[in-house]
C-alpha positions in Angstrom: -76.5 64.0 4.7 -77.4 60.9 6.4 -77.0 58.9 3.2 -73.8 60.4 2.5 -72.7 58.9 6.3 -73.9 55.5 5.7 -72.3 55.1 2.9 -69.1 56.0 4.2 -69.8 53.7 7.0 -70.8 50.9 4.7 -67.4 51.6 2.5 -65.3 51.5 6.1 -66.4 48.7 7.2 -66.1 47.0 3.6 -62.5 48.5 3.9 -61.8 47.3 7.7 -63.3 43.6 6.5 -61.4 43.8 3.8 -58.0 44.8 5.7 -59.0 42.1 8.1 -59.2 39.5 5.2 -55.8 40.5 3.6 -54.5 40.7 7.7 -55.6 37.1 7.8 -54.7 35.7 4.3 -51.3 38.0 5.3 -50.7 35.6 8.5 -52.1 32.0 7.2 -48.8 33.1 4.3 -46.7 33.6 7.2 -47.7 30.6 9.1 -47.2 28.8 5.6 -43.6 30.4 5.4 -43.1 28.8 8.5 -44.4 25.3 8.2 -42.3 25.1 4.5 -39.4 26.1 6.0 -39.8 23.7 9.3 -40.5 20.9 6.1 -37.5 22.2 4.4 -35.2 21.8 7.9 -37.2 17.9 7.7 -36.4 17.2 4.5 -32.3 18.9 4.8 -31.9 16.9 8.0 -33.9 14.0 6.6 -31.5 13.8 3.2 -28.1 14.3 5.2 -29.2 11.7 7.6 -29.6 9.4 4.5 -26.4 10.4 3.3 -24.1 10.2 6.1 -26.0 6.3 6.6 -25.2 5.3 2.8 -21.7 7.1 3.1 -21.1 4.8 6.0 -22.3 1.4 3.9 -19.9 2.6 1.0 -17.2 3.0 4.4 -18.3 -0.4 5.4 -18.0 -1.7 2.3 -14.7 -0.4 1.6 -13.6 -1.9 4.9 -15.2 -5.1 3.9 -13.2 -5.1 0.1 -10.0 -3.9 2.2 -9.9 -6.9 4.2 -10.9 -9.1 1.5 -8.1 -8.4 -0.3 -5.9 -8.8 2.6 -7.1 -11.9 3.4 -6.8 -13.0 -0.5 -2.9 -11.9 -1.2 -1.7 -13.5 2.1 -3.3 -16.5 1.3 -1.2 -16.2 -2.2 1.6 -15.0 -0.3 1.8 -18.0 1.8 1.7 -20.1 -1.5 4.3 -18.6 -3.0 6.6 -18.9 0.2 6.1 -22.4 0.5 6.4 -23.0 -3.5 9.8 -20.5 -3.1 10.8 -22.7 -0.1 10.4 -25.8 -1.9 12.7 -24.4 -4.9 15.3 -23.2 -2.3 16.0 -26.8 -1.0 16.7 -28.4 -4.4 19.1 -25.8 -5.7 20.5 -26.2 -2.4 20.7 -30.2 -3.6 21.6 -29.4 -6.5 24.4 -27.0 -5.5 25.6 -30.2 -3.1 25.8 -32.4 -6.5 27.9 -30.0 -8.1 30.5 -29.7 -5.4 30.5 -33.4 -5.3 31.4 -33.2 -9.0 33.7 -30.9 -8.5 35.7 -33.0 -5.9 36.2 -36.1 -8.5 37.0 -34.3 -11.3 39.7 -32.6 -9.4 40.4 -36.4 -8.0 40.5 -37.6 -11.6 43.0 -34.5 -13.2 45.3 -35.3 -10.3 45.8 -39.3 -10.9 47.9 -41.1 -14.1 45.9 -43.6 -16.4 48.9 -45.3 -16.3 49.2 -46.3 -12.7 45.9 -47.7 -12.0 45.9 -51.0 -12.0 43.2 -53.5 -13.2 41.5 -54.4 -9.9 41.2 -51.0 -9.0 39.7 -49.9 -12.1 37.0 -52.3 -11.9 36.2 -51.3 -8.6 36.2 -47.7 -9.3 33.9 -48.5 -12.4 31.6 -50.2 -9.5 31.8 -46.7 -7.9 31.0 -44.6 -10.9 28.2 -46.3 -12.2 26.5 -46.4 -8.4 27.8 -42.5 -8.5 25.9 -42.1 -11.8 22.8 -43.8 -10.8 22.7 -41.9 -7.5 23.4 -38.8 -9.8 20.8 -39.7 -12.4 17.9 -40.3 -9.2 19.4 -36.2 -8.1 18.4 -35.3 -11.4 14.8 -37.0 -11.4 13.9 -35.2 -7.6 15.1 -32.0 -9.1 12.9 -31.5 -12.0 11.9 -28.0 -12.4 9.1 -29.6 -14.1 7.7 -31.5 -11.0 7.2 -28.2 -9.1 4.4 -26.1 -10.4 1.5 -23.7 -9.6 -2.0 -24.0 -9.9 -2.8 -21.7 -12.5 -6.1 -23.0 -13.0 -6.8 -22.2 -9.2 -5.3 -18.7 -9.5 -7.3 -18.0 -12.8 -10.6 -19.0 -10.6 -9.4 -16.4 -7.7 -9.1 -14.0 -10.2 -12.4 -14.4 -12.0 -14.0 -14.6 -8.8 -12.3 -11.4 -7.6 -13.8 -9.6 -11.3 -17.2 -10.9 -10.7 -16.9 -9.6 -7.1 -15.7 -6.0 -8.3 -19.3 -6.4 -11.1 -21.1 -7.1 -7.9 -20.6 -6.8 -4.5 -21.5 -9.7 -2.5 -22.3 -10.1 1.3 -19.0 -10.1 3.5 -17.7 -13.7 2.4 -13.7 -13.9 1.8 -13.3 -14.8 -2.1 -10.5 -17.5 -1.1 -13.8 -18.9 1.4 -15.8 -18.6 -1.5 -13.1 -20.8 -3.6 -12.3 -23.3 -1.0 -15.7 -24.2 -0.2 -16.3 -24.9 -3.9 -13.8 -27.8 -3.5 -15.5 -29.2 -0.4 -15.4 -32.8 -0.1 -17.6 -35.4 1.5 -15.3 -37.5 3.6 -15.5 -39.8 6.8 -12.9 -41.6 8.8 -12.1 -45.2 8.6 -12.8 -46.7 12.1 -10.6 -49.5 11.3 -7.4 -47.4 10.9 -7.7 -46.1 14.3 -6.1 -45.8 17.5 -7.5 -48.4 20.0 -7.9 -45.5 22.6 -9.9 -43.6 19.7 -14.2 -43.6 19.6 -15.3 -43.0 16.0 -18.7 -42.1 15.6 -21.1 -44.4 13.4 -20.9 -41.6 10.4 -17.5 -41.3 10.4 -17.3 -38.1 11.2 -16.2 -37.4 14.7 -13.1 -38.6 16.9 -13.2 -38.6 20.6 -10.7 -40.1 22.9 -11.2 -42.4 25.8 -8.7 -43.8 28.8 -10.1 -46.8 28.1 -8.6 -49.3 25.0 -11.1 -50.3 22.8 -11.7 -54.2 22.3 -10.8 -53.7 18.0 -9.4 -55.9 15.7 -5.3 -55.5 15.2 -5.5 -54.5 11.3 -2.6 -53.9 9.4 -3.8 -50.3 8.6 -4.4 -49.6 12.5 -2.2 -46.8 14.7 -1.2 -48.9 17.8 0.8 -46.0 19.3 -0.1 -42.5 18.1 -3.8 -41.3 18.6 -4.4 -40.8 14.8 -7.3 -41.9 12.5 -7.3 -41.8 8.5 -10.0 -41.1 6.2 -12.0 -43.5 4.4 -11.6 -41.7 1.2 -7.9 -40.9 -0.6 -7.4 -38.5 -3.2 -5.5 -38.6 -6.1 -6.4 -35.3 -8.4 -8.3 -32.1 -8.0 -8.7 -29.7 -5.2 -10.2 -31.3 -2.0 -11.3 -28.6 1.1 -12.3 -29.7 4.1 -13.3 -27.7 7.8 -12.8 -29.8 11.2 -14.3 -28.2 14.5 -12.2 -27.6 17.3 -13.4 -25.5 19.8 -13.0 -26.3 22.8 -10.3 -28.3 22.3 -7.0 -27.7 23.9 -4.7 -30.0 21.8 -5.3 -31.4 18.4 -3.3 -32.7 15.4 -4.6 -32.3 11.6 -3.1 -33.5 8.8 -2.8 -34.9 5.4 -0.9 -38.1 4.9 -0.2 -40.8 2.2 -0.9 -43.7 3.2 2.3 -45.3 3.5 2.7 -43.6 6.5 4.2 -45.6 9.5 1.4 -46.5 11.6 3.1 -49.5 14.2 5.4 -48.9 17.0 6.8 -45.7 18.9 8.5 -44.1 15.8 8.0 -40.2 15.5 7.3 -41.0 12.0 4.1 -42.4 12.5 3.3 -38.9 13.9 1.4 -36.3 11.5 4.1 -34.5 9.6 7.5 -36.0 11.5 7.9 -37.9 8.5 8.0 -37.2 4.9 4.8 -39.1 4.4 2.7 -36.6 5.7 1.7 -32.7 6.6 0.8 -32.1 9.8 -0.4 -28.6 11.7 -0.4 -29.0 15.8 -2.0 -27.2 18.5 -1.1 -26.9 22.2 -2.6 -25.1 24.8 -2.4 -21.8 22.3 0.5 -22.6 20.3 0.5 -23.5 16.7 3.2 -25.6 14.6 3.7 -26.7 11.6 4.9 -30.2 10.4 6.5 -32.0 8.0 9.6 -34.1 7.4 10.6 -33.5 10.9 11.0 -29.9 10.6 9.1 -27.9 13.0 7.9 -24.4 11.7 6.7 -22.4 15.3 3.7 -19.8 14.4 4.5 -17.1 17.0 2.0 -14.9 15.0 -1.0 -17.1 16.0 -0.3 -17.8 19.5 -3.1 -17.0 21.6 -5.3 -17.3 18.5 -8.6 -19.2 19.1 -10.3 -20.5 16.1 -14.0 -22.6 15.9 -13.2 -24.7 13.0 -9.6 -25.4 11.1 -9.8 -26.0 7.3 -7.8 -28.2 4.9 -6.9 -27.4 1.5 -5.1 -29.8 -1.0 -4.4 -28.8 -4.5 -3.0 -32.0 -6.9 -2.5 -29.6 -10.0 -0.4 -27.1 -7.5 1.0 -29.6 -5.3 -0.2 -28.0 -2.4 -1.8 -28.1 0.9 -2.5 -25.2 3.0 -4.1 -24.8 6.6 -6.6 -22.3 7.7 -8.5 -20.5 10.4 -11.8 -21.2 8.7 -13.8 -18.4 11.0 -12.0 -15.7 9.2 -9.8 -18.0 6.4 -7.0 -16.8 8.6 -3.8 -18.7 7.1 -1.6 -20.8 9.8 0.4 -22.6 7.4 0.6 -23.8 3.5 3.4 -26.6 2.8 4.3 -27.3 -1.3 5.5 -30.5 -2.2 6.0 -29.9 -6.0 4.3 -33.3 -7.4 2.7 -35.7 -5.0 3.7 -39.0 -5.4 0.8 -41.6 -3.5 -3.0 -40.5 -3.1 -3.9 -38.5 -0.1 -6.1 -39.2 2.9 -7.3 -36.5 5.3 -6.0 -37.6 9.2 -6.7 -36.3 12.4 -5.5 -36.6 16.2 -8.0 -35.6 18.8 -5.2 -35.5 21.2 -5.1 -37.2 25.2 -6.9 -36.1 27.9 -4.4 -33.0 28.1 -5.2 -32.9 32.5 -8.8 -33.4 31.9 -9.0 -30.4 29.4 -9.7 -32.0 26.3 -12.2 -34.6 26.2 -14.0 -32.8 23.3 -14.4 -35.0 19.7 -12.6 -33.6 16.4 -15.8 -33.5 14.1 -15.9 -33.1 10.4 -17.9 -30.0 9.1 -20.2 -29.4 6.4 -17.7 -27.0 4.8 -20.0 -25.4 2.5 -21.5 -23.7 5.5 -19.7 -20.9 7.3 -18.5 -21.6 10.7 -20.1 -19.1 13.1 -17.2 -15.8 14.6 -15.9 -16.2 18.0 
């Protein structure tokens, strides 16, 4: 009997062990439940935090490609008006020419052979033959073939846009990209500036002073109008060049042949009142455009405050086009068709403006982005 109850006792406590073990594997299973489904919340909140973080960089990128092509097609758009303007004014000349025409053939159907007499034939030959050669000079000015685009330029903004699209590059502006391709060295010529006018020893800064500086009286030299020309001209190519202006509170820039009246009071000798330069002016936060005389108010900008102001000139597209450099904002592009003389980068660093503007114009390393304000 007794061995009969130790051996139950034995195979109960065997059993309870047993049920303890399974109680205990049972709970460790549990606990493991647990901790894989804590690591499973990790790992879901861990993935969709990745997610939403590279769903924002495609966002950002979007936003980056969105603006880049903003900035790209206005910078085309503003092209294309001034090429459009450009075309406007010599049909406009040549619609003037034909109602000139008009007036002396009507003139002609309306008098005899017969009754003009000898003297006044040789005089009116005198007139037709300065009539022709005025005619034949309207002709020359209005040759379709003298206005054109740079196609080569636009092939280059396109390629650049494709390689973009094959890979996307840090958050550079493909016309910034383009322009600073074309950077050029450059420095101004001391001896073509204004006696009020410091130019540093490198050529690359103008500051103005009240005071008259003791310099030769050159030929090339502005006596009147605070302007400075570079060493340098251009006569093919592209040419891009960035100028700092902060904290300047009026400044002229400008490109200019150099024919341009530099003697005397004459407006012409200012950047873009005459036809011998381009010319982009600002005034205590208003922008305007130059050239010819015509003034060309930028409402749009007003207010704008940019770091450095760039200068693009294209010979093959006859063009030359003015820039926020910070953001390649566009202020103003001017087409002349064909240029006719080489082309020298000039500058005005503008008076003392009430003690406000004491600051030097200073050439930049355009190859470098100017910092964001």
């Amino acid at each position: 009997m007794n061995g009969d109850f130790d051996g139950r006792t034995m195979k109960d406590e065997a059993r309870l062990k047993r049920q303890q073990h399974l109680k205990k594997q049972r709970n460790a299973i549990t606990y493991r439940i647990k901790k894989l489904a804590a690591k499973q919340v990790e790992i879901t909140k861990k993935a969709d935090a990745l997610k939403e973080k590279i769903k924002k960089k495609y966002e950002d990128m979007k936003r980056v490609l969105n603006e880049d092509m903003r900035i790209t097609l206005t910078q085309l758009d503003t092209e294309q008006e001034a090429t459009e303007k450009l075309l406007e004014q010599k049909i406009e000349d040549c619609y003037h020419l034909t109602q000139e025409l008009d007036q002396e053939l009507d003139q002609e159907l309306s008098q005899e052979l017969a009754e003009v007499k000898t003297q006044e034939a040789d005089v009116k030959f005198q007139q037709n033959a300065e009539k022709e050669k005025r005619m034949s000079e309207a002709f020359k000015l209005t040759d379709p073939d003298l206005i054109r685009t740079d196609d080569f330029k636009n092939d280059q903004l396109l390629s650049i846009t494709i390689n973009l699209l094959l890979f996307i590059r840090a958050q550079v502006p493909v016309t910034k990209k383009l322009f600073q391709s074309c950077a050029s060295d450059i420095a101004l010529d001391a001896d073509t500036a204004h006696p009020k006018l410091i130019i540093s020893p490198e050529g690359d800064s103008a500051t103005y002073t009240d005071t008259w500086q003791d310099v030769p009286d050159t030929a090339s030299r502005f006596d009147n109008t605070l302007n400075v020309v570079s060493q340098q001209s251009f006569s093919e190519g592209r040419h891009y060049w960035e100028v700092d202006v902060s904290e300047k509170t009026y400044w002229e820039l400008g490109v200019t042949y150099p024919s341009i009246p530099r003697k005397g009071r004459a407006e012409q000798c200012w950047l873009g009142r005459g036809k011998e330069s381009w010319g982009v002016e600002y005034f205590n936060g208003d922008y305007t455009a130059w050239h010819g005389g015509i003034q060309h108010v930028l409402p749009l900008l007003a207010g704008r405050k940019f770091i450095r102001i760039g200068v693009y000139c294209s010979f093959p597209g006859g063009l030359m086009c003015f820039l926020g450099a910070d953001t390649m904002t566009p202020l103003h592009c001017f087409c002349a068709g064909t240029f006719s003389e080489s082309l020298h980068l000039a500058i005005c660093p503008g008076h003392a403006n009430e003690g406000t503007n004491w600051k030097s114009l200073k050439i930049c390393d355009a190859t470098r982005s100017a910092p964001v304000l």
